[in-house]
C-alpha positions, 0 to 999 in steps of 0.5 A: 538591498536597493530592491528592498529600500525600493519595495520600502519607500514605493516605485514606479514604472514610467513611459517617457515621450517625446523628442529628447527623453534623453535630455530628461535622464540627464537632468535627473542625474543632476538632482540625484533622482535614480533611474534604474531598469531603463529600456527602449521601446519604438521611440519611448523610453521605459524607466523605474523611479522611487515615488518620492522621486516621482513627485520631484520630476515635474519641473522637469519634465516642463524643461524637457518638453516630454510626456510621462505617463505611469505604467505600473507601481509598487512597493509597501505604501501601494500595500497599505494604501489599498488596506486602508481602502478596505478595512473591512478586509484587513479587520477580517483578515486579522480575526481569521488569523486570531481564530486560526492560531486559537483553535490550533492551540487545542486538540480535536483528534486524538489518534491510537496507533499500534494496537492489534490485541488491546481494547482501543476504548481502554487506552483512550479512557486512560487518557481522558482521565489524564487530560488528553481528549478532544477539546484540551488544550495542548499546552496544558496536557502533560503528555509524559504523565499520560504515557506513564499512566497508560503503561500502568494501567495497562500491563500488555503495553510495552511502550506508550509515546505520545505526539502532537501534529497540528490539532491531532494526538496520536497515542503510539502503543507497542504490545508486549508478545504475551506467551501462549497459555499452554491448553492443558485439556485431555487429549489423544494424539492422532495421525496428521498424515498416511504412513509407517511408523519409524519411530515412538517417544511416548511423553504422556499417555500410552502408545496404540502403534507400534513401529511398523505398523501402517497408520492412516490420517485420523488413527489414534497415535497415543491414548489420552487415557492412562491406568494407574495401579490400582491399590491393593485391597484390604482382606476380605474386601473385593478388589480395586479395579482400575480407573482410567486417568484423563490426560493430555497425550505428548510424544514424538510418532515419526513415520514414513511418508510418501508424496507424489508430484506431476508435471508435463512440457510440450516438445514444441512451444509456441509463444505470441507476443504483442508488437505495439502496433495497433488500428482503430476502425469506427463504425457509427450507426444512426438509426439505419445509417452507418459511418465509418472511420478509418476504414481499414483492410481486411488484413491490416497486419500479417499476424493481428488479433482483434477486439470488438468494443460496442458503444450505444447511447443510454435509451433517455438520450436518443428515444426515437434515434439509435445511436451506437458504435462498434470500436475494432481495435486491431492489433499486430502479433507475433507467433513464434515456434520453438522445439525443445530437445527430450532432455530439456522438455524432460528437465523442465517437467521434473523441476515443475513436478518437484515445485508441486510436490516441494509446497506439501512437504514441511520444513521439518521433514527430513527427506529420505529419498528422490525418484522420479520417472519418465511415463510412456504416453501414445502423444509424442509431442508431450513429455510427462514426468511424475516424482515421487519423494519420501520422507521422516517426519512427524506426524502427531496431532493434538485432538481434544479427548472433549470437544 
């Protein structure tokens, strides 16, 4: 409260000299005037004191025999004493403010959010012809009325919310899941993949396989062709002969497939890793002259690796001059040897084969059987291993009869 009152009624910082400054902080408390902050500095005294007070103190300092020179003041009146000195100032500060707060009534960006199958140019038609565009008002837009009419209007939103953030609308859109439309051309069913037929459900159309029967990506599954009865002929006219109805193949074709993975481990391992540590030698070359910097040995570590940086100014810099430098950054390894028994090397390489061949097999394949092998290579430092996986699954696809 005492700063607050002292930043209302204006302060000032003060230096008191002289032989008794002392007898001056005296003489204020005997007329009430408040001194605060008081310091010592050399021989000085260093005080605050209100400006009212401040033009109170010259009989005073008469009686003290000291000198008072202001060091620094401030407070509320210093403020409007300087406004005052710059009206221009205050008139341009008061109209900046006066513009800012008008044009933060309008709307200048209207955002759209959340669309991935609707025409962004359709929901902000919509809402321009409810009010809500660049250039309105915010106070006049009713933002319920625009979400409602939005909604409307627009039969794949789900939800529709609105919200001003400064001068910017951003319309927020959650799309209703449309469910597919449902392709009713004709079509043959065909083998995805290579296999033995294990099973046939025919839903529509008429079976070209049976089980058994070996099929390769691309054969004709069940026929998108049906034939009808034909109907029986009146006497003594010929024969109906049947006509081909066109349709769309369904059925369930599973078959036996087989995968096949491969993978490899070494039995010894070496690994290099980076220590941290690092020098740096700088050659500069000026024109046929070279200086170098940080000179370093030949061998600056045990185990290092090494990169070349070259450095040349461009030709406009230096025409008659070639300025260039080679930067060699050394840095110290670590070349570690490790040997792995034929069991781990053996379990490693089956696990990376099995990986391999796990990414080609569907979710929906029921696995039948697991095998792998061990293959005899003339290198007696390598491990190799191959898997062989077979499954159930099925393995019909659509292909349209007319492309």
């Amino acid at each position: 409260m005492i700063f607050n009152a002292n930043y209302l009624r204006g302060a000032v910082k003060i230096r008191l000299s002289g032989s008794m400054p002392e007898r001056f902080i005296n003489l204020c408390i005997v007329e009430h005037i408040l001194l605060w902050g008081i310091t010592k500095t050399d021989e000085d005294l260093i005080a605050w004191i209100r400006l009212d007070d401040f033009f109170r103190i010259r009989p005073l300092v008469l009686c003290s025999h000291i000198k008072v020179k202001v060091l620094t003041y401030r407070g509320l009146p210093f403020v409007i004493k300087r406004i005052k000195q710059r009206k221009m100032l205050l008139l341009g500060a008061i109209l900046f403010f006066a513009l800012l707060y008008t044009l933060s009534s309008y709307i200048w960006f209207v955002e759209i959010t959340g669309l991935k199958n609707i025409p962004d140019q359709g929901i902000r038609t919509i809402a321009e012809q409810y009010g809500l565009r660049p250039g309105a008002i915010k106070n006049n837009i009713n933002s319920k009325a625009v979400e409602r009419e939005i909604a409307l209007h627009v039969p794949e939103v789900a939800w529709v919310g609105i919200n001003f953030t400064g001068t910017r609308a951003v319309v927020e859109i959650v799309e209703k899941t449309m469910p597919k439309q449902e392709d009713k051309a004709p079509a043959h069913l065909v083998a995805s993949k290579d296999g033995v037929i294990t099973e046939i459900i025919v839903l529509a159309g008429q079976a070209a396989v049976k089980n058994g029967d070996t099929v390769k990506k691309g054969d004709l599954l069940v026929n998108g062709f049906a034939f009808e009865p034909a109907p029986v002929a009146l006497e003594g006219q010929p024969p109906i002969s049947n006509v081909p109805k066109e349709l769309r193949a369904r059925g369930i074709i599973k078959a036996r497939i087989w995968y096949e993975g491969y993978a490899e481990t070494e039995l010894s391992q070496t690994t290099v890793t980076r220590t941290g540590n690092q020098q740096i030698a700088v050659i500069m070359k000026l024109g046929s002259s070279e200086v170098s910097f940080n000179e370093l040995p030949e061998q600056p570590y045990p185990e290092f690796e090494t990169e070349i940086i070259y450095k040349q100014l461009p030709l406009w810099r230096n025409r008659e001059v070639v300025v260039e430098s080679t930067i060699t950054i050394y840095r110290e390894i670590n070349t570690e040897h490790k040997e792995k028994s034929f069991e781990d090397a053996r379990n490693e390489a089956h696990a990376k084969a099995i990986q391999a061949v796990q990414s080609s097999i569907p979710e929906t394949a029921q696995i039948v059987s697991r095998n792998y092998e061990v293959l005899k290579t003339p290198a007696e430092d390598i491990v190799r291993v191959k898997v062989n996986v077979e499954t159930i699954e099925d393995i019909g696809q659509t292909i349209n009869i007319y492309h």
